[in-house]
C-alpha positions in Angstrom: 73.4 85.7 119.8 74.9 88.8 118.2 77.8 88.7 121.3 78.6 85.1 120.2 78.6 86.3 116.4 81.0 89.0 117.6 83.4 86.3 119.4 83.2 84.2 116.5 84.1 86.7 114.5 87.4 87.7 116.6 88.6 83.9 116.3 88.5 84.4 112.8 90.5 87.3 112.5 93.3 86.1 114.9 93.0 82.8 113.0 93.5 84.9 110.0 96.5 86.7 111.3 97.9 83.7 112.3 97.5 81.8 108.7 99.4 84.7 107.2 103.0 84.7 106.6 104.9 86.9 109.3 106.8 89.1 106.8 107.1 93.1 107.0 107.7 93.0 110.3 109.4 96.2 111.4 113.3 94.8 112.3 114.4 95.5 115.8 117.2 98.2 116.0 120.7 97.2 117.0 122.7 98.2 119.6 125.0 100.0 117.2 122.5 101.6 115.1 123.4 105.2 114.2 119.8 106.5 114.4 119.0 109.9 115.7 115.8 109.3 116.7 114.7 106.6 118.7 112.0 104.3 118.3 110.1 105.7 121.7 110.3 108.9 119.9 108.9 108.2 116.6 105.1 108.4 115.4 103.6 105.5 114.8 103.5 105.5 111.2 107.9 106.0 111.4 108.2 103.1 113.6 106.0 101.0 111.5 108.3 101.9 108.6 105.7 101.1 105.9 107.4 100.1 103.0 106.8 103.0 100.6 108.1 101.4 96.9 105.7 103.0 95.0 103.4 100.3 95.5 100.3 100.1 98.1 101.2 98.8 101.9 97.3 97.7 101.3 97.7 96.2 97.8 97.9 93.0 96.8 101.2 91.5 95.2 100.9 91.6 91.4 100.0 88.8 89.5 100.4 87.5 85.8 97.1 85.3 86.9 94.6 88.8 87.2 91.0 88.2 85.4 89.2 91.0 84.2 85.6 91.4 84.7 84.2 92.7 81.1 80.8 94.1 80.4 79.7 90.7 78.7 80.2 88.8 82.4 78.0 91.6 83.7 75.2 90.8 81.1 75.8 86.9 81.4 75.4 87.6 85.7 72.2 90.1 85.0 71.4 87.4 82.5 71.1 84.4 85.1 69.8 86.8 87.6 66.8 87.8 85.7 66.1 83.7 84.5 66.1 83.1 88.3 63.2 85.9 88.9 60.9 83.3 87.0 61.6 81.1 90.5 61.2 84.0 93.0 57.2 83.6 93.7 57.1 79.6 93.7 60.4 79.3 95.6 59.1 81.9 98.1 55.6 80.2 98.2 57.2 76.4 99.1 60.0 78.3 101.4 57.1 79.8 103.5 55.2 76.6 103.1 57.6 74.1 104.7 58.7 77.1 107.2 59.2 75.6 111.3 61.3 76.9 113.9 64.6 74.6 113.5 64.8 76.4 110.1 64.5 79.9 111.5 67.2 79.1 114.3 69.6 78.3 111.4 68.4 81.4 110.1 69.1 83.3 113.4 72.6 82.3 113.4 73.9 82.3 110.0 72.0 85.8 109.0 74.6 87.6 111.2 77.6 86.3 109.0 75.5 89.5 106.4 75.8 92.2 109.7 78.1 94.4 111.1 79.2 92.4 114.3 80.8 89.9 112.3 82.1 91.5 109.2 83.2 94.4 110.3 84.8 92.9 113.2 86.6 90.6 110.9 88.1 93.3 108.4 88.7 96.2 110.9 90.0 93.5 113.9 92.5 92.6 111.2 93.6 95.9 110.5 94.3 96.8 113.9 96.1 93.3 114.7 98.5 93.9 111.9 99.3 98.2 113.4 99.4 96.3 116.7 101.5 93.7 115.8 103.6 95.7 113.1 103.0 93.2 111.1 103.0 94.8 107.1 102.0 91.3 105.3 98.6 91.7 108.5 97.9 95.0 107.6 97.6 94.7 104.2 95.1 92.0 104.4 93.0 93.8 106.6 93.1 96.7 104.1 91.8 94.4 101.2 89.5 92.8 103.6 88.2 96.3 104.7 88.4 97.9 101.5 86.1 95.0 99.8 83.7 95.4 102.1 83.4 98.9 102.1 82.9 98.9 98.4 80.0 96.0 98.2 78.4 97.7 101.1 78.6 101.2 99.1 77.4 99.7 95.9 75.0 97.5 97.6 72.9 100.7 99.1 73.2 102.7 95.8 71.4 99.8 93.7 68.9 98.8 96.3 67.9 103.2 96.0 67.9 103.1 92.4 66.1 100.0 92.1 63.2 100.4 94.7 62.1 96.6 94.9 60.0 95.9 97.0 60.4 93.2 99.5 58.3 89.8 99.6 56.9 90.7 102.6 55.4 93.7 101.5 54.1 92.0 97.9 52.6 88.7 96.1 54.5 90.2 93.2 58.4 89.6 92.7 58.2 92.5 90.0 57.3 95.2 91.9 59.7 98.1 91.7 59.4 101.7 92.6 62.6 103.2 91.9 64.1 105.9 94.7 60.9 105.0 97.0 63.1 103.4 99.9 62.3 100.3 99.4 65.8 97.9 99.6 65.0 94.4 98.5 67.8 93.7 95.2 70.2 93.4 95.6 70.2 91.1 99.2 72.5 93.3 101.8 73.0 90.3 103.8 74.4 88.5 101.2 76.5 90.7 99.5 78.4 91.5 102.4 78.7 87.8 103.7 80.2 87.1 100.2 82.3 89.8 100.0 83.9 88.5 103.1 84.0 85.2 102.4 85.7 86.4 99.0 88.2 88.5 100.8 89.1 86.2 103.5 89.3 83.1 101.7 91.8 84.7 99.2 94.0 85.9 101.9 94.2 82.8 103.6 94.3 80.5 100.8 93.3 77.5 101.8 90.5 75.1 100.2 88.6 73.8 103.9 88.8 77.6 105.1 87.1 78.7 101.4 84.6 76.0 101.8 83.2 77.2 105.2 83.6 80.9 104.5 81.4 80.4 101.5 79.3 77.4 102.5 78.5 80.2 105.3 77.9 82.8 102.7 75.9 80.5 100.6 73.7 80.2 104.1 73.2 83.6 104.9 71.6 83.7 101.5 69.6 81.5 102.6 68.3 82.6 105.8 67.0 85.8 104.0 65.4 83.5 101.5 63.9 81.6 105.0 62.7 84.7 106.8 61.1 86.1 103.5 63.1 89.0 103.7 64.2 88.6 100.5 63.5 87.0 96.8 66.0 84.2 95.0 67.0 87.1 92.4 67.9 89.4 95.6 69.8 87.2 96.8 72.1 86.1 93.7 72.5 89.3 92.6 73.8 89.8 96.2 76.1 86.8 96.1 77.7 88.5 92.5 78.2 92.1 93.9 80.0 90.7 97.2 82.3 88.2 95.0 83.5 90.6 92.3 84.3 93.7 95.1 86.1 91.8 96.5 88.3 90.7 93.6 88.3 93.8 92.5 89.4 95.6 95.6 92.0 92.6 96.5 93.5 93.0 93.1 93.0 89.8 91.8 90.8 90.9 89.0 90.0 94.3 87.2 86.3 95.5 86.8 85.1 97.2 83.1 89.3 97.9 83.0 89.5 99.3 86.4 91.9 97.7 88.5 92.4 98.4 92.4 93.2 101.2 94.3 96.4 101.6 95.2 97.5 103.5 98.0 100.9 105.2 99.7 101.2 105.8 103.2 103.6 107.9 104.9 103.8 110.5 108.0 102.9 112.9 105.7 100.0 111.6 104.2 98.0 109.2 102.2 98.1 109.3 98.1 95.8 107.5 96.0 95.9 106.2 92.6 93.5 104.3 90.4 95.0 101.8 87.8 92.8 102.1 84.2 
């Protein structure tokens, strides 16, 4: 199962490339260039020729349409995720009640759109078919892809430590926390990261049947953790919010609390980094 998740997951990124415009390609030298240097004899990164205008290869275009993500939309989010706690027991009780084994194999397939083999395929494949293919307008999708992912993924394992939730597995009690005690129920990993793609990739690719499977996926991963009582209904929302706004934020369409993306500036020499506030 997990080697067809990883094929399925390699159709998607060459799908990807191919849905994105081919500009920023490196332009082939001319016979009557004057360059010293060949382009056998450059590194890499000089034969690429990333485009360094002050702006991040990995950035997104700006945009007079950016949101901002203020501290009320947090409290509205924690808001709706703590109204949804009242479900967690009686959805988990009829969940596990109606349980059969068609339901856990959609379980078993969807849950690995939430693992490694499929999202980190995705983001990193893309990466290395845009330095392959010298492709700039590639590259920089995979880096928001990447980047995205690396953050909800990041943020996702510092919560779950400081919460210390305990799983419904190991509880008859949704509100059973023990903060710093290793236990990793809220938010839902699974979800976070199968959002965060979906997020990413659907914004790069911008188009409404590809946004409706990448999240009708999503929405199903949440649900298979939901299905295999891995996780509670608040675990899971709280996963579907921290996947969808990293990966605004880290794709530049919106700004977080005032902090907008990342930007970075590649060349042989190095990588700089700046932080837009």
């Amino acid at each position: 199962m997990a080697r067809n998740s990883r094929i399925g997951a390699l159709v998607l990124v060459l799908s990807l490339a191919a849905a994105i415009p081919l500009h920023g390609q490196m332009a082939p030298d001319t016979a009557g260039s004057t360059s010293d240097t060949s382009i056998e004899s450059r590194s890499p990164l000089t034969a690429y020729r990333l485009p360094l205008t002050g702006r991040s290869p990995l950035s997104a275009p700006s945009s007079p349409e950016q949101g901002s993500f203020r501290w009320y939309h947090a409290g509205a989010v924690l808001g709706v995720v703590a109204l949804a706690s009242l479900l967690d027991e009686p959805l988990r009780d009829n969940l596990q009640a109606h349980r059969t084994s068609t339901k856990d194999d959609i379980a078993s397939v969807f849950r690995h759109m939430g693992q490694p083999e499929v999202y980190a395929t995705v983001g990193l494949g893309t990466l290395l078919v845009g330095l392959a293919g010298k492709n700039d307008k590639v590259l920089r999708a995979g880096g928001r892809i990447t980047a995205g992912l690396l953050v909800a993924g990041g943020l996702g394992v510092i919560t779950k430590e400081i919460v210390g939730r305990f799983r419904p597995t190991l509880t008859g009690s949704a509100y059973q926390f023990k903060p710093f005690s290793g236990h990793d129920s809220w938010p839902s990993g699974h979800t976070t990261m199968a959002f965060a793609l979906a997020t990413s990739v659907s914004d790069e690719v911008k188009s409404t049947p590809v946004a409706v499977a990448l999240y009708a996926g999503a929405t199903l991963t949440g649900w298979s953790r939901l299905n295999d009582n891995k996780h509670w209904l608040s675990d899971v929302l709280a996963g579907a919010s921290l996947g969808f706004t990293s990966a605004k934020l880290m794709n530049g369409h919106w700004k977080v609390f005032g902090v907008g993306a990342p930007k970075f500036l590649l060349d042989p020499g190095g990588v700089a980094v700046g932080w837009e506030f």
